[in-house]
C-alpha positions as CSV (number, residue, x, y, z in Angstrom):
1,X,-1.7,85.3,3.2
2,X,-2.8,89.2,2.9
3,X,-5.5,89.8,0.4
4,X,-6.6,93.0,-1.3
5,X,-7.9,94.8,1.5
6,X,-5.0,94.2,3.8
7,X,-2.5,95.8,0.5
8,X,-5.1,98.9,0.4
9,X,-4.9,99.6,4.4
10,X,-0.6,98.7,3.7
11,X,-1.0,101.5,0.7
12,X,-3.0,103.8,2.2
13,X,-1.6,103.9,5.4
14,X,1.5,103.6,5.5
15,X,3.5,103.2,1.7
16,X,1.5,106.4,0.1
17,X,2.1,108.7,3.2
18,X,5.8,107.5,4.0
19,X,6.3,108.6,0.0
20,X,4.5,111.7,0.1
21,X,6.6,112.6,3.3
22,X,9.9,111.9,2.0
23,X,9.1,114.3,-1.6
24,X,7.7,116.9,0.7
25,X,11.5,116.7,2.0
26,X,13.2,116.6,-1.2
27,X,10.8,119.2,-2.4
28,X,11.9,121.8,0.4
29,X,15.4,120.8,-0.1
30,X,15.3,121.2,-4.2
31,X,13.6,124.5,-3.4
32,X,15.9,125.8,-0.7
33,X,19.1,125.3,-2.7
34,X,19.4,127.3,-6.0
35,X,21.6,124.6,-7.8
36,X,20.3,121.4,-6.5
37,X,21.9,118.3,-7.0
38,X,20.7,116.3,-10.0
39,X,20.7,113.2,-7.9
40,X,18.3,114.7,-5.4
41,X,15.9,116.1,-8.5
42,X,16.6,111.9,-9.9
43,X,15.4,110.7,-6.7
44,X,12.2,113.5,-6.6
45,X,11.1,112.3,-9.9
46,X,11.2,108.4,-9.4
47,X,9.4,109.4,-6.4
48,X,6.2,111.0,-8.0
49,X,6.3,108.4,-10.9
50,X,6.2,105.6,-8.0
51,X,3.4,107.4,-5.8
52,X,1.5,107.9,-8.8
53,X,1.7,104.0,-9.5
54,X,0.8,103.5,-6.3
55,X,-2.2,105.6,-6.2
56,X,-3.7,104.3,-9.5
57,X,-2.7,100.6,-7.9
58,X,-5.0,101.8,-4.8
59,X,-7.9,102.9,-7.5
60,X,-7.6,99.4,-9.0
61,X,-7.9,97.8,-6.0
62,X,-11.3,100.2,-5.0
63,X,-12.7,99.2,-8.7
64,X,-11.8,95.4,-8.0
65,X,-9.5,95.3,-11.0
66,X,-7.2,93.4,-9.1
67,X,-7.0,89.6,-8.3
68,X,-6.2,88.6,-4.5
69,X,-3.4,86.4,-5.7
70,X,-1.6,89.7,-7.3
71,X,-2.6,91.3,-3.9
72,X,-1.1,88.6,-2.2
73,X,2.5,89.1,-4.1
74,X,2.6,92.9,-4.0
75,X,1.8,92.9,-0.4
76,X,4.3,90.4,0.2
77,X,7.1,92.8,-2.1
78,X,6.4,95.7,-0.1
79,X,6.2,94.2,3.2
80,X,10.0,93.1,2.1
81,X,10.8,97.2,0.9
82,X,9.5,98.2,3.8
83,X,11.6,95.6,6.1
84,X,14.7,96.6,4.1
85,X,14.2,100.4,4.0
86,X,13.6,100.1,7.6
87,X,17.2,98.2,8.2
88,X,18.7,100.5,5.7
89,X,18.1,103.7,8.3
90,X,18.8,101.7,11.4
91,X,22.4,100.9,10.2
């Protein structure tokens, strides 16, 4: 079972940077077409609002706010987004 410091290595190695990458892309795109598509602007704003969840998950875990059961379970949900997302772009 992962604990809190394995989910702050996952987040800060891997899930933070992978998200930051991807609205970097949409960013250039949004900014490189004059009329971007409002599904592309969606997608850059659920983006941010889940980065920023994930970095003030990352400060709780720092501050100990955060029990290793809960780690535990939000390690094991992302492992599983990251499994799927990975399958997704294989296909």
């Amino acid at each position: 079972m992962a604990g809190c410091e394995e989910l702050k290595e996952l987040l800060e190695i891997e899930v933070i940077p992978d998200i930051e990458e991807v609205i970097d892309e949409l960013f250039e795109q949004i900014a490189n077409e004059k009329r971007a598509d409002d599904a592309i602007k969606e997608e850059y704003a659920q983006l941010q609002e889940m980065r920023a969840a994930f970095v003030e998950l990352l400060h709780d875990l720092e501050e100990g706010d955060v029990g290793e059961d809960e780690c535990a379970e939000i390690y094991a949900e992302l492992e599983e987004m990251i499994e799927s997302s990975e399958e997704n772009s294989d296909g």
